[in-house]
N, CA, C, O and CB atoms as a CASP TS submission, in Angstrom:
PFRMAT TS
TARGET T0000
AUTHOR 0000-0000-0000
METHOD Language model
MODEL 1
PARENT N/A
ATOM      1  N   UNK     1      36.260  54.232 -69.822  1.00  0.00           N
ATOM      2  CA  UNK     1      35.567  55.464 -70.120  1.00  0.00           C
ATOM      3  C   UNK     1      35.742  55.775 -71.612  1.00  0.00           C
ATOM      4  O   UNK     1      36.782  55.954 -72.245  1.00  0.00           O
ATOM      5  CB  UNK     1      36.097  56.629 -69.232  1.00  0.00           C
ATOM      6  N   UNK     2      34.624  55.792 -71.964  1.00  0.00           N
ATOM      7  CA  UNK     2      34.740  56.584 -73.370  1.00  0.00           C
ATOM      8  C   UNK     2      35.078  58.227 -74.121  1.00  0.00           C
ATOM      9  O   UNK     2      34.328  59.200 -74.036  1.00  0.00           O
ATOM     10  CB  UNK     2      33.625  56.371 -73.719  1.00  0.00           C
ATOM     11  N   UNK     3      35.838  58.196 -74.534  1.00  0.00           N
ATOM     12  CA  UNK     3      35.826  60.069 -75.149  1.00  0.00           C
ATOM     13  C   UNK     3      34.430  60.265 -75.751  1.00  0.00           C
ATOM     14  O   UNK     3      33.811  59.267 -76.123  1.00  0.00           O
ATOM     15  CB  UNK     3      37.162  60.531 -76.696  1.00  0.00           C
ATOM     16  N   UNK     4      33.932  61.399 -75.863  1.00  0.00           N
ATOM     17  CA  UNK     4      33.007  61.893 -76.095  1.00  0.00           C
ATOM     18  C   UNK     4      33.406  63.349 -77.502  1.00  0.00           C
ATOM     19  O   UNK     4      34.070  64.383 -77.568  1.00  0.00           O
ATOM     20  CB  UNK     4      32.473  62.199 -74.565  1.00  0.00           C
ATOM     21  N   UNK     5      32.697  62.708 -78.193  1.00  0.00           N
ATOM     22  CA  UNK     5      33.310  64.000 -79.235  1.00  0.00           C
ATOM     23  C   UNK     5      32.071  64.576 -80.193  1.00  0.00           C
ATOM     24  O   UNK     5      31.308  64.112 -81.040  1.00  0.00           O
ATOM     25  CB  UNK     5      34.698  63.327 -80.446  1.00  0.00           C
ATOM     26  N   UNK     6      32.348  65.980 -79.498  1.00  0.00           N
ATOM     27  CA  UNK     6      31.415  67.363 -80.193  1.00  0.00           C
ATOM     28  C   UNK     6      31.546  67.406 -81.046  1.00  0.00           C
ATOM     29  O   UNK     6      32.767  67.300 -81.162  1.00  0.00           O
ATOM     30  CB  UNK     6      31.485  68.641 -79.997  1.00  0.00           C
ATOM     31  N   UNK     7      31.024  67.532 -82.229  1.00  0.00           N
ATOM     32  CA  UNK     7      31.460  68.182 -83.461  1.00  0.00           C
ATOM     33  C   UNK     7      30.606  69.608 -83.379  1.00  0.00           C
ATOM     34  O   UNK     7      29.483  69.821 -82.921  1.00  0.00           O
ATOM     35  CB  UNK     7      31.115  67.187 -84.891  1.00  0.00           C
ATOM     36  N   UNK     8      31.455  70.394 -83.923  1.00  0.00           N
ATOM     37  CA  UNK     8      30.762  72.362 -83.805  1.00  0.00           C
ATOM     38  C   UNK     8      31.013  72.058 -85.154  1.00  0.00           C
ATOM     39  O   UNK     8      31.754  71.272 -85.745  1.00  0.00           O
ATOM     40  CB  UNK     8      31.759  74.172 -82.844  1.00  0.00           C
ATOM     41  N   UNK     9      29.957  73.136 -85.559  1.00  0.00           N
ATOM     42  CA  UNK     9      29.828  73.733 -86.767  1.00  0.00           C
ATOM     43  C   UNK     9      30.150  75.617 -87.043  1.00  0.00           C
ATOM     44  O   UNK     9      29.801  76.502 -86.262  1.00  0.00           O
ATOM     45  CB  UNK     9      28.351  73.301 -87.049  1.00  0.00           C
ATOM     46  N   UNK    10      30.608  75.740 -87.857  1.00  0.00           N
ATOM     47  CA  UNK    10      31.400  77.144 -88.035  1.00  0.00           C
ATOM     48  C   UNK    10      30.442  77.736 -89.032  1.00  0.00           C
ATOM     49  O   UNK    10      29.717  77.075 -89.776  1.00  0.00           O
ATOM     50  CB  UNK    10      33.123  77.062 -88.655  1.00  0.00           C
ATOM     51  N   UNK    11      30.517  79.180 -88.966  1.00  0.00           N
ATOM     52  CA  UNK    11      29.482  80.121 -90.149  1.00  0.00           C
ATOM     53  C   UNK    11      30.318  79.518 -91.262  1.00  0.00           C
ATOM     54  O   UNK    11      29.704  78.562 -91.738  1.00  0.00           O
ATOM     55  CB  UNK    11      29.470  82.229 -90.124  1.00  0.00           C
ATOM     56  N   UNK    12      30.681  79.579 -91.447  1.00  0.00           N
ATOM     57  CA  UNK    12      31.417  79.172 -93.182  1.00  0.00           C
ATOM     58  C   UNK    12      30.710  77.546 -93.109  1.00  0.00           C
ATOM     59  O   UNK    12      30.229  77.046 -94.126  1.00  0.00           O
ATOM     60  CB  UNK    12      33.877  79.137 -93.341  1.00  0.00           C
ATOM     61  N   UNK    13      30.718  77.060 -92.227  1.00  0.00           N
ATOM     62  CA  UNK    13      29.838  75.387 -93.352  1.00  0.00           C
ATOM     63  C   UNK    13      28.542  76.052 -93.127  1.00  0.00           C
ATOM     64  O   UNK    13      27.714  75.602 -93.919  1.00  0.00           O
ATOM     65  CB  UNK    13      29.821  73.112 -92.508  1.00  0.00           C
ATOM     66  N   UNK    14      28.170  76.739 -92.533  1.00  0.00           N
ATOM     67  CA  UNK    14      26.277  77.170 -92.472  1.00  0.00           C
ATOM     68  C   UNK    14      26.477  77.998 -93.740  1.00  0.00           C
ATOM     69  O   UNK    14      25.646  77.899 -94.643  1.00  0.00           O
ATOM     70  CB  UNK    14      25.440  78.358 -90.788  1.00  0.00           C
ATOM     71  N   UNK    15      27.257  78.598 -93.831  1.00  0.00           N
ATOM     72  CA  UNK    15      27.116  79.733 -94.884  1.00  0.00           C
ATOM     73  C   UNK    15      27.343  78.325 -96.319  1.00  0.00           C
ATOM     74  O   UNK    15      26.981  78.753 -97.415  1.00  0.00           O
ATOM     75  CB  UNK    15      28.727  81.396 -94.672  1.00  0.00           C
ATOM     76  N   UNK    16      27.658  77.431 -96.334  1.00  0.00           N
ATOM     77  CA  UNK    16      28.082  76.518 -97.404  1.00  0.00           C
ATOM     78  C   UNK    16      26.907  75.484 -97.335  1.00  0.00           C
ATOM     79  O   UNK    16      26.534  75.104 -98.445  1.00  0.00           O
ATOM     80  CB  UNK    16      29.640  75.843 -97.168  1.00  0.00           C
ATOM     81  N   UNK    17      26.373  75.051 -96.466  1.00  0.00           N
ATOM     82  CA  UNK    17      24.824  74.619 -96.163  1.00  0.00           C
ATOM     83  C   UNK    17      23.656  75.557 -96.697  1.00  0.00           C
ATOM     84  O   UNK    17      22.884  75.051 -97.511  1.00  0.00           O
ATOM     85  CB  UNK    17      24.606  74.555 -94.563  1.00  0.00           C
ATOM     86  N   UNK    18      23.468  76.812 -96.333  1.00  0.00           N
ATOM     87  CA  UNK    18      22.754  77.360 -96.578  1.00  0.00           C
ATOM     88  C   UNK    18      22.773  77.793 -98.725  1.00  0.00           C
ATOM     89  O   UNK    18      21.676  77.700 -99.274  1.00  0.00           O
ATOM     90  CB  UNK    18      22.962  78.332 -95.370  1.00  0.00           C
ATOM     91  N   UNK    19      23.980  78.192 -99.605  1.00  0.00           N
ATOM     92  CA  UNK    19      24.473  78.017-100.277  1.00  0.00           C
ATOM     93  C   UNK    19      24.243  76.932-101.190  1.00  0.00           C
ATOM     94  O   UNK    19      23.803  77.111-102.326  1.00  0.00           O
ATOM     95  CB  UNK    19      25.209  78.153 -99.830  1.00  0.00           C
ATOM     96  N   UNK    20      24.496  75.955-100.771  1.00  0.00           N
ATOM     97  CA  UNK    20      23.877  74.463-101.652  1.00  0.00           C
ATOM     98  C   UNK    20      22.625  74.219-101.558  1.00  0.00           C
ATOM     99  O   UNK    20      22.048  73.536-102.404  1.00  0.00           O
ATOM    100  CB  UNK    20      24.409  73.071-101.201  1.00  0.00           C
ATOM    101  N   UNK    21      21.910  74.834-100.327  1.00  0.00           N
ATOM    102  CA  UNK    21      20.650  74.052-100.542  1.00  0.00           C
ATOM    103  C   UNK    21      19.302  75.886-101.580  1.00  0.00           C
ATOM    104  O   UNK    21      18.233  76.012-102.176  1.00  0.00           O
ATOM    105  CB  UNK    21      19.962  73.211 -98.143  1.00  0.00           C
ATOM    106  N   UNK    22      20.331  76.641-101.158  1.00  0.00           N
ATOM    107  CA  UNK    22      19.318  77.760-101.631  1.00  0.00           C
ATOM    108  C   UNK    22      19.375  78.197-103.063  1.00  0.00           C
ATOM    109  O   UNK    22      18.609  78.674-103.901  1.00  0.00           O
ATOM    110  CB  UNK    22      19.524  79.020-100.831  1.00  0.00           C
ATOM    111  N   UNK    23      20.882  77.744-102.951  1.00  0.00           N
ATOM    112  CA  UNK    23      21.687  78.366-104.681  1.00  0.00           C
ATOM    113  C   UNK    23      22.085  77.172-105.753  1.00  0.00           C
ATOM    114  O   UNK    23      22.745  77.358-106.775  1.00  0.00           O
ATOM    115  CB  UNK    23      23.522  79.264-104.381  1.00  0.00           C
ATOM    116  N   UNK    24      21.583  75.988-105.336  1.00  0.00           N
ATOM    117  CA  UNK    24      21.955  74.806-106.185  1.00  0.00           C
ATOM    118  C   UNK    24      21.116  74.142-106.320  1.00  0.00           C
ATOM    119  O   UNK    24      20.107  74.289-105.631  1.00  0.00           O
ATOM    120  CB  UNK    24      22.855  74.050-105.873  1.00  0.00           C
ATOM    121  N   UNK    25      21.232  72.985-107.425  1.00  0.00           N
ATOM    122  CA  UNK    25      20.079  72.256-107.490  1.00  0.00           C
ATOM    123  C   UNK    25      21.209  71.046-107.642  1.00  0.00           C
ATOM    124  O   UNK    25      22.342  71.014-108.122  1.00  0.00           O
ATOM    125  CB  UNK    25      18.795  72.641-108.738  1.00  0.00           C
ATOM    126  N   UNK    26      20.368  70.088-107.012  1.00  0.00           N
ATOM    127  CA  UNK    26      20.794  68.718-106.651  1.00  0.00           C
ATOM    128  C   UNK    26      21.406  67.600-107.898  1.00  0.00           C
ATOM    129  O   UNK    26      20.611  66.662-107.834  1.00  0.00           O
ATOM    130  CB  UNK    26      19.475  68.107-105.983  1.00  0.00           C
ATOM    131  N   UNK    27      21.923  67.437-108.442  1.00  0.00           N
ATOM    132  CA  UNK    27      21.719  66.505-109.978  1.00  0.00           C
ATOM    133  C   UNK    27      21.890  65.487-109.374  1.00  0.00           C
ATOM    134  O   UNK    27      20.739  65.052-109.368  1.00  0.00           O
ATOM    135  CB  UNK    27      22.751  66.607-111.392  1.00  0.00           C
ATOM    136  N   UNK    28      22.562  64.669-108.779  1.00  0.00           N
ATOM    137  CA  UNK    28      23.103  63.315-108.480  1.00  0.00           C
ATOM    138  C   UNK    28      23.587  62.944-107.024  1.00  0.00           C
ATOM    139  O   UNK    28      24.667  63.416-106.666  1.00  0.00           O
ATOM    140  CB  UNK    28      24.233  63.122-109.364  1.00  0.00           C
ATOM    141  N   UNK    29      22.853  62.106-106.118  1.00  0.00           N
ATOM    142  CA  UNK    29      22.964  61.548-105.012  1.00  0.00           C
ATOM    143  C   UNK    29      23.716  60.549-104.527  1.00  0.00           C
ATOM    144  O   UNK    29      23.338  59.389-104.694  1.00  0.00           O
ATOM    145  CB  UNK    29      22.134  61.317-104.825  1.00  0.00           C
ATOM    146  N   UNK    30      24.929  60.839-103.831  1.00  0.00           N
ATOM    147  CA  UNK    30      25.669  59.623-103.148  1.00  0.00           C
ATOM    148  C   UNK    30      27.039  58.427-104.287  1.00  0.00           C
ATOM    149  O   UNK    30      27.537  57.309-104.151  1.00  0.00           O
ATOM    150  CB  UNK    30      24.064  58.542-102.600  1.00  0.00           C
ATOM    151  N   UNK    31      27.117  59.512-105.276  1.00  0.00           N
ATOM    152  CA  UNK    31      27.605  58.705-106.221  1.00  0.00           C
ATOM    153  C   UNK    31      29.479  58.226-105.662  1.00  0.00           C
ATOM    154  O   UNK    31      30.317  58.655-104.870  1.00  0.00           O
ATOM    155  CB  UNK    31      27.395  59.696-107.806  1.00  0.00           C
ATOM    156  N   UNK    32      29.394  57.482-106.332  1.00  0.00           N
ATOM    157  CA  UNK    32      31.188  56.372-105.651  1.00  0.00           C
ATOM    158  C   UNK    32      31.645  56.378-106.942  1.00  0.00           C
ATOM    159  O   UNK    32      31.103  55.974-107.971  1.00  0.00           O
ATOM    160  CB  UNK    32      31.127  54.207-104.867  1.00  0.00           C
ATOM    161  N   UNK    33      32.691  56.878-106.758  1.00  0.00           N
ATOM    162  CA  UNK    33      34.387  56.680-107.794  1.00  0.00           C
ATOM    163  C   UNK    33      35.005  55.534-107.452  1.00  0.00           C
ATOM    164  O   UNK    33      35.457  54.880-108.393  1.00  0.00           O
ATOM    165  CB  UNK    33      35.748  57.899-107.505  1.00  0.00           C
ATOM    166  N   UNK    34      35.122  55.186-106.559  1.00  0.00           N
ATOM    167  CA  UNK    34      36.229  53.830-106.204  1.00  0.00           C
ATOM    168  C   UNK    34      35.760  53.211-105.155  1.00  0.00           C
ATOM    169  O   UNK    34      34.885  53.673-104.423  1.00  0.00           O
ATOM    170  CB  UNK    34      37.813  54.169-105.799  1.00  0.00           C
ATOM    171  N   UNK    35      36.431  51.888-104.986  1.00  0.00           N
ATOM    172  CA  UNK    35      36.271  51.319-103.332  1.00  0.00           C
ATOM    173  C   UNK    35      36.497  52.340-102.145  1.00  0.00           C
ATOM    174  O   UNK    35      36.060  52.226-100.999  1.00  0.00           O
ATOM    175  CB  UNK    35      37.436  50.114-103.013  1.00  0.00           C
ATOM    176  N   UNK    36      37.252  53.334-102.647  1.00  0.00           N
ATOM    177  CA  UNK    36      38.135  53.317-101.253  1.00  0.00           C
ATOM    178  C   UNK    36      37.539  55.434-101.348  1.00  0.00           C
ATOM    179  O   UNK    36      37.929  56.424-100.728  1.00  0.00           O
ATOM    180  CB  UNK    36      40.677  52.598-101.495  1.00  0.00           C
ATOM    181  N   UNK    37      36.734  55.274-102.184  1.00  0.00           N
ATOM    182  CA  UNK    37      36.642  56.940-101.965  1.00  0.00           C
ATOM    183  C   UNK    37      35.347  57.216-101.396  1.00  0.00           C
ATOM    184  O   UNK    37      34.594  56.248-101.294  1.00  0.00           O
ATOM    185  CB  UNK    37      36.773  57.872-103.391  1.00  0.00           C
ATOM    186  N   UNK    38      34.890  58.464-100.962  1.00  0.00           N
ATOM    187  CA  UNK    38      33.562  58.412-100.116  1.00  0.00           C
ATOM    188  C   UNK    38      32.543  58.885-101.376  1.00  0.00           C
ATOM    189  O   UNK    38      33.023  59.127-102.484  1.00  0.00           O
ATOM    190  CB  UNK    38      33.554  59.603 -98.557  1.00  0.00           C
ATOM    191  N   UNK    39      31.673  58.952-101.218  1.00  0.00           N
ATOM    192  CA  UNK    39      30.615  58.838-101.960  1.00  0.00           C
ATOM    193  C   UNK    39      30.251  60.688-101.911  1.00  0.00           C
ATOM    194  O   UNK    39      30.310  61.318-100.856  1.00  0.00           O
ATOM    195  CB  UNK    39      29.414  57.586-101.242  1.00  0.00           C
ATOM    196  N   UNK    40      29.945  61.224-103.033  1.00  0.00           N
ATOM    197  CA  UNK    40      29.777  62.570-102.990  1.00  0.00           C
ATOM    198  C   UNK    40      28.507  62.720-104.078  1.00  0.00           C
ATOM    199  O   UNK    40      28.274  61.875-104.943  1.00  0.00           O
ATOM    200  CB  UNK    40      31.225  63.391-103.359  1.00  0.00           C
ATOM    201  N   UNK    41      27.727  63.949-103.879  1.00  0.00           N
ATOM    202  CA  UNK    41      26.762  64.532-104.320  1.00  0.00           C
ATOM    203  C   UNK    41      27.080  65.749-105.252  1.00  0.00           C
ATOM    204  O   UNK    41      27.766  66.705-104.892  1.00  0.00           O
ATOM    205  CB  UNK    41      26.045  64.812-103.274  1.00  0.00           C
ATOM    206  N   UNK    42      26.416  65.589-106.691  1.00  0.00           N
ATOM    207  CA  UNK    42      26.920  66.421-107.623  1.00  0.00           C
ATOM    208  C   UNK    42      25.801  67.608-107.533  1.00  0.00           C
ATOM    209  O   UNK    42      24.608  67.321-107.435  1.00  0.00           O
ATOM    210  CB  UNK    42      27.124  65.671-109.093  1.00  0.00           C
ATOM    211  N   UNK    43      26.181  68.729-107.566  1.00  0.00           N
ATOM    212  CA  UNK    43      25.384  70.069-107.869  1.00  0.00           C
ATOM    213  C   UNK    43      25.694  71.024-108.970  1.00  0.00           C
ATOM    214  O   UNK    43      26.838  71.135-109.412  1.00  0.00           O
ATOM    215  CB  UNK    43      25.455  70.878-106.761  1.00  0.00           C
ATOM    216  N   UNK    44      25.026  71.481-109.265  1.00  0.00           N
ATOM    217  CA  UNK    44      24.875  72.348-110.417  1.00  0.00           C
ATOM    218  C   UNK    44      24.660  74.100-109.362  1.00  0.00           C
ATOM    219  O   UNK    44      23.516  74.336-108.975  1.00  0.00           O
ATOM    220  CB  UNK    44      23.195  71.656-111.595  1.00  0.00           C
ATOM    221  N   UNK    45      25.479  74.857-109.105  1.00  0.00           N
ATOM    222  CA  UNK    45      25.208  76.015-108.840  1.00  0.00           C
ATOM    223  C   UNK    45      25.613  76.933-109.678  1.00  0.00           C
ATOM    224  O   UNK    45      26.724  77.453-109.570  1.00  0.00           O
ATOM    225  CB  UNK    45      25.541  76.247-107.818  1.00  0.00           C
ATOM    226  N   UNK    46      24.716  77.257-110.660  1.00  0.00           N
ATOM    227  CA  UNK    46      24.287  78.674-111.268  1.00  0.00           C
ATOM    228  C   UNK    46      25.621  78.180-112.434  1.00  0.00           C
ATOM    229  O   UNK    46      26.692  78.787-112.463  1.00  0.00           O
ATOM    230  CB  UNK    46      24.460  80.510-110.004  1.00  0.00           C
ATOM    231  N   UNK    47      25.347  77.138-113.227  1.00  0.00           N
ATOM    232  CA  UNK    47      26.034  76.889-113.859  1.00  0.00           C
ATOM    233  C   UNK    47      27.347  76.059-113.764  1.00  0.00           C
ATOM    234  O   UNK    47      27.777  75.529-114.789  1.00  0.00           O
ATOM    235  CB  UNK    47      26.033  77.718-114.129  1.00  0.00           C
ATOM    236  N   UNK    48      27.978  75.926-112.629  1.00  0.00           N
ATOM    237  CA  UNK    48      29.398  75.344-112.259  1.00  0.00           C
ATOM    238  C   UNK    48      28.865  73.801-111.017  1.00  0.00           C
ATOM    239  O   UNK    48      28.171  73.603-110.019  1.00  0.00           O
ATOM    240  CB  UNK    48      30.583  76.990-111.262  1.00  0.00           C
ATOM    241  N   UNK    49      29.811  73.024-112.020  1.00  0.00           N
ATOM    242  CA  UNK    49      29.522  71.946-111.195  1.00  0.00           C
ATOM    243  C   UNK    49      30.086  71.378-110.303  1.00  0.00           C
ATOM    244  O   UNK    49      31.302  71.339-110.495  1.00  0.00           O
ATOM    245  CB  UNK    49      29.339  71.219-111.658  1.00  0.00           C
ATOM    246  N   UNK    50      29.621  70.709-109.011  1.00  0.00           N
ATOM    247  CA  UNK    50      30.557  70.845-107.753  1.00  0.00           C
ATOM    248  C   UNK    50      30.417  69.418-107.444  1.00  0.00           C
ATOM    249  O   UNK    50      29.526  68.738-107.953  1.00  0.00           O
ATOM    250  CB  UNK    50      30.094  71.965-106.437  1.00  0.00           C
ATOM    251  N   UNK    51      31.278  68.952-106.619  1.00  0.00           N
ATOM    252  CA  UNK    51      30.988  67.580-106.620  1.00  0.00           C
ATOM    253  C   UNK    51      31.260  67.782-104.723  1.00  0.00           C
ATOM    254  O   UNK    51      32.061  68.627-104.322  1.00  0.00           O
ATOM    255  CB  UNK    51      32.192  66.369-107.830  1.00  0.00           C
ATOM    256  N   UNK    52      30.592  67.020-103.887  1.00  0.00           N
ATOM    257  CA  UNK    52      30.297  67.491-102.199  1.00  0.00           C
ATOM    258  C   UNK    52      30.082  66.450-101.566  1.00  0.00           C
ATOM    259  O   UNK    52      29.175  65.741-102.004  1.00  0.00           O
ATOM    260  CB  UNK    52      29.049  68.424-101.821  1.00  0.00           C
ATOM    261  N   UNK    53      30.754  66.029-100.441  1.00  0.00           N
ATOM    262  CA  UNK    53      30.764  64.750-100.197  1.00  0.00           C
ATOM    263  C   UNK    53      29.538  64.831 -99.285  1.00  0.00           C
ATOM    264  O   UNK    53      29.221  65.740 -98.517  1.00  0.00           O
ATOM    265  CB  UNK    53      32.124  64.158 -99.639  1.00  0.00           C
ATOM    266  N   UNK    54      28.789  63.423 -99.600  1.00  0.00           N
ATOM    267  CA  UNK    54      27.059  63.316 -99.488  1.00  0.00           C
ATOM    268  C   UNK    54      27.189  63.275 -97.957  1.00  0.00           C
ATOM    269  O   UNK    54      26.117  63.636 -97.472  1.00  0.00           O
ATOM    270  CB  UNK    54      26.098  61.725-100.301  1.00  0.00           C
ATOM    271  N   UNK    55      28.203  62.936 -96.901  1.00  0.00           N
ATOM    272  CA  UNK    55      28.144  63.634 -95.736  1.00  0.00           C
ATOM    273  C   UNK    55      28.339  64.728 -95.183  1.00  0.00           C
ATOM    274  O   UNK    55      27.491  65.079 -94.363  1.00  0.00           O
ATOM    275  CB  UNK    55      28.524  63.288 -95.258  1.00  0.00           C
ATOM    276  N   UNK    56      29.155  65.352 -95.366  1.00  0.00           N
ATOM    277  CA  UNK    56      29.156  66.947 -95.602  1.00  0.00           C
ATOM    278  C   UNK    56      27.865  67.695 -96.125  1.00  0.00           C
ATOM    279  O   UNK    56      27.223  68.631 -95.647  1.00  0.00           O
ATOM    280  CB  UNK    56      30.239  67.270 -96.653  1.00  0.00           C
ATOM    281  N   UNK    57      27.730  67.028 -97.153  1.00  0.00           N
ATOM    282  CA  UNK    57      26.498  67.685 -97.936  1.00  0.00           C
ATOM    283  C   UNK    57      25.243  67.635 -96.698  1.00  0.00           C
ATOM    284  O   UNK    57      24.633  68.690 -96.528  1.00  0.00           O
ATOM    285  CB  UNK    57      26.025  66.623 -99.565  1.00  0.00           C
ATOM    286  N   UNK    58      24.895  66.562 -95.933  1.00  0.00           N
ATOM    287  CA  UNK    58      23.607  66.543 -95.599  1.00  0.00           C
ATOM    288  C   UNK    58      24.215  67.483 -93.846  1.00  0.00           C
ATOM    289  O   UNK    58      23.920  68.573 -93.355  1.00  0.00           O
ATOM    290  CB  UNK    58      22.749  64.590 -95.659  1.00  0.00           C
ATOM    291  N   UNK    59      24.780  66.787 -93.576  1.00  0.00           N
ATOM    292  CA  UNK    59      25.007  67.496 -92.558  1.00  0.00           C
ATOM    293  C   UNK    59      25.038  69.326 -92.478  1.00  0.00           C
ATOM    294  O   UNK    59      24.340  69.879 -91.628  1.00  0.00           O
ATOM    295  CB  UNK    59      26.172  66.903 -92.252  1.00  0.00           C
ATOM    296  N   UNK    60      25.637  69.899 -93.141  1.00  0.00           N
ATOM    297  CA  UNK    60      25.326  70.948 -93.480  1.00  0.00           C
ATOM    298  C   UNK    60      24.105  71.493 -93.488  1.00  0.00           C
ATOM    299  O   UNK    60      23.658  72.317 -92.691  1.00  0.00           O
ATOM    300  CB  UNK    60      25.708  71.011 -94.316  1.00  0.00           C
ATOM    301  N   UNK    61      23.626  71.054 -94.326  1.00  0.00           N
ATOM    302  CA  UNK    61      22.178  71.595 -94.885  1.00  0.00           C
ATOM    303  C   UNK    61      21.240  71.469 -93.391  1.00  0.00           C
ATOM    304  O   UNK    61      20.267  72.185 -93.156  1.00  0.00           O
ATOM    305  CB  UNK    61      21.433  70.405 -96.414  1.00  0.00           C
ATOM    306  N   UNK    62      21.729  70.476 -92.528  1.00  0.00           N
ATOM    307  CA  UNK    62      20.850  70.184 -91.578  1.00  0.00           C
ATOM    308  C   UNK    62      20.916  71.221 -90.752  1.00  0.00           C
ATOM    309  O   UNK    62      19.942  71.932 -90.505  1.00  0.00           O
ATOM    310  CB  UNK    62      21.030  68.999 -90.964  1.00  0.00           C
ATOM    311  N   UNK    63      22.080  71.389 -90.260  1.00  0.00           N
ATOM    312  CA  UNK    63      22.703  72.331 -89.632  1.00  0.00           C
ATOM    313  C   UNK    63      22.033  73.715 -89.665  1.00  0.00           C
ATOM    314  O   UNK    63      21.632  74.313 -88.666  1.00  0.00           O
ATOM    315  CB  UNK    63      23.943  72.351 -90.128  1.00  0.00           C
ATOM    316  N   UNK    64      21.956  74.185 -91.029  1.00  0.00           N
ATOM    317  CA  UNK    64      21.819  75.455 -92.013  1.00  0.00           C
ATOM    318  C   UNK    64      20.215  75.367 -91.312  1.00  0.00           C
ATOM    319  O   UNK    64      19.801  76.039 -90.368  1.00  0.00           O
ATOM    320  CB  UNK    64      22.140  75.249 -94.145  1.00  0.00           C
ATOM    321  N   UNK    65      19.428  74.254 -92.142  1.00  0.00           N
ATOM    322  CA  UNK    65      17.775  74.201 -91.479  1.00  0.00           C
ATOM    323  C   UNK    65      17.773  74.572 -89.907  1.00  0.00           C
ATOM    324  O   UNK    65      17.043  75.536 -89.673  1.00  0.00           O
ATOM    325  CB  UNK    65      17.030  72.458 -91.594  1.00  0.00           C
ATOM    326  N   UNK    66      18.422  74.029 -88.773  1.00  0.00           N
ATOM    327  CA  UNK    66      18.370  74.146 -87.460  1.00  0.00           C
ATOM    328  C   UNK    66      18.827  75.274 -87.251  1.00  0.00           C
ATOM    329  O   UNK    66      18.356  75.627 -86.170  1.00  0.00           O
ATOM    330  CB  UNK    66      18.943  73.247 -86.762  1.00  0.00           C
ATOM    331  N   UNK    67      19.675  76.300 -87.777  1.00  0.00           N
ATOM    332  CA  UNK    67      20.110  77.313 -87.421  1.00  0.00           C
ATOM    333  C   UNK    67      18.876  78.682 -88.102  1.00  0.00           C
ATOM    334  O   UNK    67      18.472  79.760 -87.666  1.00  0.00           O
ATOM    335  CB  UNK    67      21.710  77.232 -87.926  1.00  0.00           C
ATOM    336  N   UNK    68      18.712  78.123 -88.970  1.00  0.00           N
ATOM    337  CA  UNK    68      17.242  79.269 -89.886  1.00  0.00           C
ATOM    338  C   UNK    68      16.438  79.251 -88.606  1.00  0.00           C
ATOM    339  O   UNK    68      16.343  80.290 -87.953  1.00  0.00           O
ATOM    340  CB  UNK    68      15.997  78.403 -91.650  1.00  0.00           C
ATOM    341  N   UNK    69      15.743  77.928 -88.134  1.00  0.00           N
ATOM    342  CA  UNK    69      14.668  77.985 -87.442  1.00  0.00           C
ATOM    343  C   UNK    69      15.008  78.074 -85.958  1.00  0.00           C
ATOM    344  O   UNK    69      14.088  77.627 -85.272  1.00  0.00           O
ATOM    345  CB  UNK    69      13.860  76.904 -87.786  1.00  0.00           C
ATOM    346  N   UNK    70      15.629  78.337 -85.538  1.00  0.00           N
ATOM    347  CA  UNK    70      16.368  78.783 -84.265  1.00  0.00           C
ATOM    348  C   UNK    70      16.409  80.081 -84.044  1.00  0.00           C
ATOM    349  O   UNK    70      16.068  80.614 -82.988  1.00  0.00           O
ATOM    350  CB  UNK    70      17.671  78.399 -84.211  1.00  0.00           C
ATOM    351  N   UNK    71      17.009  80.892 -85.456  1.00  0.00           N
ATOM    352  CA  UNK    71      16.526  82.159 -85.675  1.00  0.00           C
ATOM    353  C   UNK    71      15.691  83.167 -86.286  1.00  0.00           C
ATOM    354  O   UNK    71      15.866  84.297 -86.743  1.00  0.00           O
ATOM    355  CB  UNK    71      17.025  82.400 -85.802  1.00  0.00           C
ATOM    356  N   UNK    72      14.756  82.399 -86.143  1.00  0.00           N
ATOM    357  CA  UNK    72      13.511  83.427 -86.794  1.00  0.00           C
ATOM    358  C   UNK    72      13.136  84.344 -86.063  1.00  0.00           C
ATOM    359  O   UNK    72      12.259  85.119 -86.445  1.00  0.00           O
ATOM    360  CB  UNK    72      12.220  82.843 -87.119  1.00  0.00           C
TER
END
């Protein structure tokens, strides 16, 4: 038998989804520091630059989209 695993999402990553994709603009996609580090997405929000790991990053935002249109 296999485990089965949920991942939930919490208002604070929707609120951090919603945030990056409304209040930032994208500069750089999927970029790698090392072998062994994950690959993160650079943003520019309102001046300060953030660096967001490009899974986190998309997942979020997806999240953020499915939860907007869920509640309209």
């Amino acid at each position: 038998m296999l485990p089965i695993l949920i991942m939930t999402v919490s208002m604070d990553d929707l609120e951090a989804g919603k945030h990056w994709q409304t209040e930032c603009k994208l500069m750089e996609v999927n970029i790698r520091d090392g072998a062994f580090s994950e690959a993160v997405n650079k943003l520019d929000c309102a001046g300060v630059i953030i660096n967001v790991p490009s899974e986190k990053y998309y997942r979020y935002i997806s999240e953020w989209q499915l939860y907007k249109a869920k509640n309209k």
